[in-house]
C-alpha positions as CSV (number, residue, x, y, z in Angstrom):
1,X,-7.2,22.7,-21.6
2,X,-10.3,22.4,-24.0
3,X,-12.6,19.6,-23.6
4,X,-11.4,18.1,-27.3
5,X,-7.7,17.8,-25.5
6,X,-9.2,15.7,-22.3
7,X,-11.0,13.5,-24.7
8,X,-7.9,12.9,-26.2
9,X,-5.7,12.6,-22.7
10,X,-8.6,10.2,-21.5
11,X,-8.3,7.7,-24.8
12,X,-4.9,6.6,-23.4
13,X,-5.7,3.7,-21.6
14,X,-3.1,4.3,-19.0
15,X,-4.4,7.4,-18.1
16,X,-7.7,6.5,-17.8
17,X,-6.6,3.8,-15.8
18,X,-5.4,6.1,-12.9
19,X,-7.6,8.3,-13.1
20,X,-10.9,5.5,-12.6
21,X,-8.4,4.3,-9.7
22,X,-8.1,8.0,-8.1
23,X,-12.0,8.1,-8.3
24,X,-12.9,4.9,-7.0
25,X,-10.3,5.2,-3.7
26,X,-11.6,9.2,-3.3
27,X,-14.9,7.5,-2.8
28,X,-14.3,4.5,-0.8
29,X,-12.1,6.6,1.7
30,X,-14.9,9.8,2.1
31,X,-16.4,7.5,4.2
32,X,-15.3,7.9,7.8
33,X,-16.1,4.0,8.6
34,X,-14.0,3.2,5.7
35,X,-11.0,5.1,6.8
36,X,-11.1,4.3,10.7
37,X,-11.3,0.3,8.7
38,X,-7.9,0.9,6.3
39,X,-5.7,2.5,8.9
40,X,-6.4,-0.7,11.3
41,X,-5.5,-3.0,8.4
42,X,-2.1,-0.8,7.9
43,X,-1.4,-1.0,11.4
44,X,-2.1,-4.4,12.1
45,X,0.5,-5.6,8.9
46,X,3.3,-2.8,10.6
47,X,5.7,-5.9,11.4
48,X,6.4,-6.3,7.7
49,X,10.0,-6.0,7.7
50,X,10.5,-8.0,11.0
51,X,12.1,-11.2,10.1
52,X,11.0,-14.2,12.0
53,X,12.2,-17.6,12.1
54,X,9.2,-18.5,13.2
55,X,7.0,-20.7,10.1
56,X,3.7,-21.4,9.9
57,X,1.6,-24.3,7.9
58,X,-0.9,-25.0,5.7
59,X,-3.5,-22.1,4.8
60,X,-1.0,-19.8,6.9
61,X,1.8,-20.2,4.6
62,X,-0.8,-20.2,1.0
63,X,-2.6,-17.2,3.0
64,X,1.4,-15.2,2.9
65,X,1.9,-15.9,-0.8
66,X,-1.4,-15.3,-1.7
67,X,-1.1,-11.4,0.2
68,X,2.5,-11.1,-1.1
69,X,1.7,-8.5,-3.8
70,X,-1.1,-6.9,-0.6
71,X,1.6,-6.4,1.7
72,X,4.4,-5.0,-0.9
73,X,1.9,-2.7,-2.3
74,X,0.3,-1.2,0.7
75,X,3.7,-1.2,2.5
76,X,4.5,2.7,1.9
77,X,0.6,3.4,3.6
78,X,1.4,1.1,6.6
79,X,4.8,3.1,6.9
80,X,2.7,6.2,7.3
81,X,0.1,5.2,9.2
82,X,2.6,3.5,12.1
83,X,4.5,6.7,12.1
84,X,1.4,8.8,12.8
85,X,-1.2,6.7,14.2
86,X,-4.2,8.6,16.0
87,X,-4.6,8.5,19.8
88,X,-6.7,10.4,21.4
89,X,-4.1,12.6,22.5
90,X,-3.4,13.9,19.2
91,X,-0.5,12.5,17.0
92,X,2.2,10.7,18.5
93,X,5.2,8.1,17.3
94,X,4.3,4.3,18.4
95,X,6.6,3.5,21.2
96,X,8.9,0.4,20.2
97,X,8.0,-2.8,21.8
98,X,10.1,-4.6,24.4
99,X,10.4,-7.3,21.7
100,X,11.9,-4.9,19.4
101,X,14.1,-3.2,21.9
102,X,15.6,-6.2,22.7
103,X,16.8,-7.2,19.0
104,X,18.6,-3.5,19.0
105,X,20.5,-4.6,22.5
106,X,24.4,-4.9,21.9
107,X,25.2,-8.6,22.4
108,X,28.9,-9.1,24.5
109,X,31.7,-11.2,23.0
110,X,32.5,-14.1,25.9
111,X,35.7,-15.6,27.0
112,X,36.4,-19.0,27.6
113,X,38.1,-20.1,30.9
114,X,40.9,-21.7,28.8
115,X,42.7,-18.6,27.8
116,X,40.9,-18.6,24.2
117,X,40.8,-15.0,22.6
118,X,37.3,-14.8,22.8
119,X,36.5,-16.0,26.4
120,X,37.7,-14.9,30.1
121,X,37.1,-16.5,33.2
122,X,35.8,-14.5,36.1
123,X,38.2,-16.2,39.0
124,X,35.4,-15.0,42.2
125,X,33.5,-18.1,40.7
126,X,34.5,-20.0,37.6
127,X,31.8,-18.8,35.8
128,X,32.5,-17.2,32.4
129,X,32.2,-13.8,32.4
130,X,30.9,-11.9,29.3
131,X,33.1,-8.9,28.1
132,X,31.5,-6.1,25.7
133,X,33.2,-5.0,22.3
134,X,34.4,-1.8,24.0
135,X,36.2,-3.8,26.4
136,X,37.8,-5.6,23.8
137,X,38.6,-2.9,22.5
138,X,40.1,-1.2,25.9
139,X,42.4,-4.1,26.3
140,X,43.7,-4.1,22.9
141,X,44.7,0.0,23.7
142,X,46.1,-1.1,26.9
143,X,48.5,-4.1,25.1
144,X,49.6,-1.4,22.8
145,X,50.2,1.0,25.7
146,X,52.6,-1.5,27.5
147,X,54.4,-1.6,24.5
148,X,54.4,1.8,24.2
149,X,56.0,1.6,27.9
150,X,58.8,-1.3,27.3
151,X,60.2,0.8,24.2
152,X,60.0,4.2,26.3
153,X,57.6,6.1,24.4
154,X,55.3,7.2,27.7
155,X,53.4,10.2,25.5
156,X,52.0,7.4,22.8
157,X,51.5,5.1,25.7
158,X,49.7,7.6,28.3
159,X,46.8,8.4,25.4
160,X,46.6,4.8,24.6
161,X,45.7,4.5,28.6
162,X,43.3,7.1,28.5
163,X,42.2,6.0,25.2
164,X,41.4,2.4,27.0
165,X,39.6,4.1,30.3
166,X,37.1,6.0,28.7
167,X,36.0,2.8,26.7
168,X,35.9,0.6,30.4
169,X,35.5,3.3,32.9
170,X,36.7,0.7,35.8
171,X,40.1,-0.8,34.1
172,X,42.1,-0.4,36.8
173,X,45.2,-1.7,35.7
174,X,45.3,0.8,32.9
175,X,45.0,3.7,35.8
176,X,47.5,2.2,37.4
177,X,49.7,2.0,34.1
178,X,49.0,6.0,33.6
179,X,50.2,6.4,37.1
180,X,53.4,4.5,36.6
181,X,54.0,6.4,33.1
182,X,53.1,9.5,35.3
183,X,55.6,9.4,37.6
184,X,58.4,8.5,34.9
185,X,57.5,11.8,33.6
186,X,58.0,13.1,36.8
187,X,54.5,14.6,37.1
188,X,54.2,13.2,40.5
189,X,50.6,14.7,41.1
190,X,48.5,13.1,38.2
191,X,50.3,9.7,38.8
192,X,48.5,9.6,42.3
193,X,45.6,10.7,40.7
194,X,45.6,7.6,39.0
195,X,46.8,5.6,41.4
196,X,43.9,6.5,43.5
197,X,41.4,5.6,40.8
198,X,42.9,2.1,40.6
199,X,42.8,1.7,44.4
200,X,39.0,3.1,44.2
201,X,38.4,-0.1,42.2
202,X,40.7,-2.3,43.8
203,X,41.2,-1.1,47.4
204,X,43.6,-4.5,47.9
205,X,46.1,-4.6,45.3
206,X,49.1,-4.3,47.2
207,X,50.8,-3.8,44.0
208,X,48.8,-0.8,43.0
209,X,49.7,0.5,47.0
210,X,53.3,-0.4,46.3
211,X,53.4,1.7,43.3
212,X,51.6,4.8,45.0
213,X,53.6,4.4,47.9
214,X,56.9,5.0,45.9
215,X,55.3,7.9,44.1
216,X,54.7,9.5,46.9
217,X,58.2,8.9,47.9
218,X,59.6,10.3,44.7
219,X,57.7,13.4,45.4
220,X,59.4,13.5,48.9
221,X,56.2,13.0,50.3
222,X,57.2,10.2,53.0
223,X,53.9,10.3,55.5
224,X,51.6,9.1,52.4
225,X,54.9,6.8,51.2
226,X,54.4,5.1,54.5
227,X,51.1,5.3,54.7
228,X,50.8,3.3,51.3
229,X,53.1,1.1,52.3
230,X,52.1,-0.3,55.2
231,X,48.2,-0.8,53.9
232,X,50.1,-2.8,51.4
233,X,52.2,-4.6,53.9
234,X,48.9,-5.7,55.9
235,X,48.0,-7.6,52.8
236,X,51.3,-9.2,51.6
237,X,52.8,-9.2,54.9
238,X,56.3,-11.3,53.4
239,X,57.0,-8.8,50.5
240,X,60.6,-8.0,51.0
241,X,60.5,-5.3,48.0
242,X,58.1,-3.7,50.1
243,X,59.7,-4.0,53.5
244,X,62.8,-2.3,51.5
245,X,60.7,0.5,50.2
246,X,59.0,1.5,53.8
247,X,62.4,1.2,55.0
248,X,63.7,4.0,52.8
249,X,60.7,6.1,53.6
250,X,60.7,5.6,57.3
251,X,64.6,6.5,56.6
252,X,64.0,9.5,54.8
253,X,61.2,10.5,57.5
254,X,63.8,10.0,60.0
255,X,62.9,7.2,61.8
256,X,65.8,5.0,62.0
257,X,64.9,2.2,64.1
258,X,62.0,1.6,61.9
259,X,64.1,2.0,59.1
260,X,66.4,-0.9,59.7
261,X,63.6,-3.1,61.2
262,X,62.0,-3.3,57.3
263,X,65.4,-3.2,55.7
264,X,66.6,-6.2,57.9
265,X,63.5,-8.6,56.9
266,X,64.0,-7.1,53.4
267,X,67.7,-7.5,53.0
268,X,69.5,-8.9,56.1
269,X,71.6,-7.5,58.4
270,X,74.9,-6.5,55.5
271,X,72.1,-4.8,53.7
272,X,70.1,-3.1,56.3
273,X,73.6,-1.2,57.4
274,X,74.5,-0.3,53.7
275,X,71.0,1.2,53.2
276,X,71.0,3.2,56.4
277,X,75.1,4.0,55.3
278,X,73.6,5.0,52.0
279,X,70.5,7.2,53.7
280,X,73.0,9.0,55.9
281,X,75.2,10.1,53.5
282,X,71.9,11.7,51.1
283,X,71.1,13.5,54.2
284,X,75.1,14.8,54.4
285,X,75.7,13.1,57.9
286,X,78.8,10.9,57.0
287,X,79.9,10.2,60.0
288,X,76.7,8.3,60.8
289,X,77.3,6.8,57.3
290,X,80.3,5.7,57.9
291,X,79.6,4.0,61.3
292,X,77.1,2.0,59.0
293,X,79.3,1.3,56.4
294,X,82.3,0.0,58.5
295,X,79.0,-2.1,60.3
296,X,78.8,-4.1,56.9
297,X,81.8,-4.2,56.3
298,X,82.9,-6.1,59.2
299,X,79.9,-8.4,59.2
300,X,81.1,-9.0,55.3
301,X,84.7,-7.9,54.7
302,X,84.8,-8.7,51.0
303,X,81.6,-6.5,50.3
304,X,82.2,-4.6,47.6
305,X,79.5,-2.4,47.5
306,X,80.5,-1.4,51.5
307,X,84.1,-1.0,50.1
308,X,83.4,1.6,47.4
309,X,81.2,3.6,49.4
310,X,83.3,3.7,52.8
311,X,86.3,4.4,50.6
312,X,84.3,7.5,49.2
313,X,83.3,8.9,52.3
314,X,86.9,8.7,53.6
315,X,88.3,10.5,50.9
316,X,85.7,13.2,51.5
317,X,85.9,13.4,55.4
318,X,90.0,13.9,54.8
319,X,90.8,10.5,55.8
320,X,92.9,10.0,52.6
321,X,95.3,7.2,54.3
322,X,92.2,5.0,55.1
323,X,90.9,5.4,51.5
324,X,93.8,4.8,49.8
325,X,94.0,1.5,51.8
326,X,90.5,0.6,50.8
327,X,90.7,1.2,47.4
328,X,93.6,-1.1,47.0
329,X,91.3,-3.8,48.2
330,X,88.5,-3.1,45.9
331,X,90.5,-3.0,42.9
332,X,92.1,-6.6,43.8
333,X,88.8,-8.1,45.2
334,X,87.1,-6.7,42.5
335,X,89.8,-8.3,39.6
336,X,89.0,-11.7,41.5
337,X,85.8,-11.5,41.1
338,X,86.1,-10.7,37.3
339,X,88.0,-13.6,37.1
340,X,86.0,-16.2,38.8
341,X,83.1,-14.9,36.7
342,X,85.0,-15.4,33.5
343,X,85.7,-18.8,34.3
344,X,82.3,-19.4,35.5
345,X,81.4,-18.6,31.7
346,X,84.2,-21.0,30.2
347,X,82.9,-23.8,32.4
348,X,79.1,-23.4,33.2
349,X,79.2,-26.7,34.9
């Protein structure tokens, strides 16, 4: 460029305004006292995008309005100098205050001890307990999974579960939900799995014990069905569905007399014979079945259920004239029956 064409560039007064501007800073900041002076004054102003509801009066607040255009203008050079502010170690990134951390924390949705939507109630001490977004969101999977359950769709349901126990690592009620789906599937193995995940979190839920207890029985596993159930039996001592269920495993285990001991608290004595009658004849020994049978039977002679069965068994051991007898009793016990419920219906009163 000839020296006519940068006389000419230099008349505009924009240019020539940068260009004095360029000088003037080149000079200021070839000073090392100078420099050292505008990177403290960038990183002293390095909270200028913190918001604070903080106010301040008099010359304070006309100092900020008066430094407005300052701070807007030298807001890029702050930027830098924060990011790469000299230590004696070389460069480095400025660690984040505590201050600053502490606005990034996640703040947990609380639960009310009414039953609101957005509260729960911690029942060790009445105090409200707060509960994080992704627990929210892991009980919202595990409502869908129940329903998922109730309408028979376990696949849907069984990644909802899995879905909900990533987000809250200790939901033990959805583990237990997976186990339940689990053995429904008949995939015995991973529903104790999860059953023992639920009791890792809640060693004392006889439910949860109840549930790993019959899984184990399904499987035909009846040492660990027993084993389940009588941890559980320590802590609910009365349950009669769970006196019922030992009393099949200690059945299917072969112990008898323990077998009717449970079934008798569960179910009485007419039910305690029909479930050992009912055992017996699983196992193929009828004639044990039907001593059992003809036991509730005489302690209740209109039981149907001890009827059907015995009748059943007669007819397979050969003892045709004896079943032919008892059938004719069912069917006319039974018809009563039908009717008194039908006029049970007419007149609920």
């Amino acid at each position: 460029m000839t020296l006519r064409k940068i006389s000419r560039t230099l008349r505009k007064p924009a240019v020539a305004v940068v260009v004095i501007a360029a000088l003037g800073i080149g000079t200021l900041t070839a000073a090392p006292s100078v420099r050292t002076r505008l990177a403290a004054n960038f990183d002293s102003s390095a909270n200028l995008f913190l918001f604070d509801d903080a106010s301040g009066t008099g010359d304070a607040q006309a100092g900020k309005k008066d430094n407005a255009f300052k701070r807007v203008f030298g807001a890029p050079f702050r930027l830098m100098s924060r990011m790469f502010k000299r230590k004696d170690d070389g460069l480095a990134m400025k660690k984040p205050t505590d201050k600053e951390l502490e606005k990034m924390r996640v703040i947990p949705v609380s639960r009310t001890r009414n039953g609101l939507p957005d509260q729960i109630a911690d029942a060790a001490n009445g105090t409200t307990a707060e509960v994080t977004t992704a627990e929210l969101a892991a009980q919202t999977l595990f409502e869908e999974a129940v329903n998922l359950h109730d309408n028979g769709r376990l696949d849907g349901a069984v990644e909802k579960l899995v879905a909900a126990t990533v987000l809250q690592p200790n939901f033990s009620e959805a583990y237990n939900l997976l186990g339940v789906c689990y053995d429904e599937k008949g995939q015995y193995k991973q529903a104790q799995d999860e059953y023992k995940k639920a009791l890792k979190i809640e060693s004392n839920n006889a439910r949860f014990l109840n549930n790993a207890g019959y899984s184990y029985y399904l499987a035909g596993d009846f040492g660990n069905s027993v084993k389940h159930y009588n941890r559980g039996l320590k802590i609910t001592p009365n349950d009669r569905r769970m006196h019922n269920n030992i009393g099949l495993a200690y059945g299917r285990k072969g112990d008898f007399d323990k077998a009717r001991q449970h079934f008798t608290i569960a179910v009485g004595e007419v039910g305690a014979s029909l479930n050992l009658g009912y055992i017996y004849s699983q196992q193929g020994k009828y004639d044990e079945a039907i001593k059992y049978y003809e036991t509730a039977l005489r302690i209740k002679p209109d039981s149907l259920p001890a009827m059907s069965n015995l009748a059943q068994l007669y007819d397979r051991t050969g003892r045709l004239r004896e079943a032919a007898v008892l059938h004719e009793q069912y069917k006319k016990l039974s018809a009563s029956e039908k009717e008194k419920d039908q006029m049970a219906d007419k007149d609920p009163q």
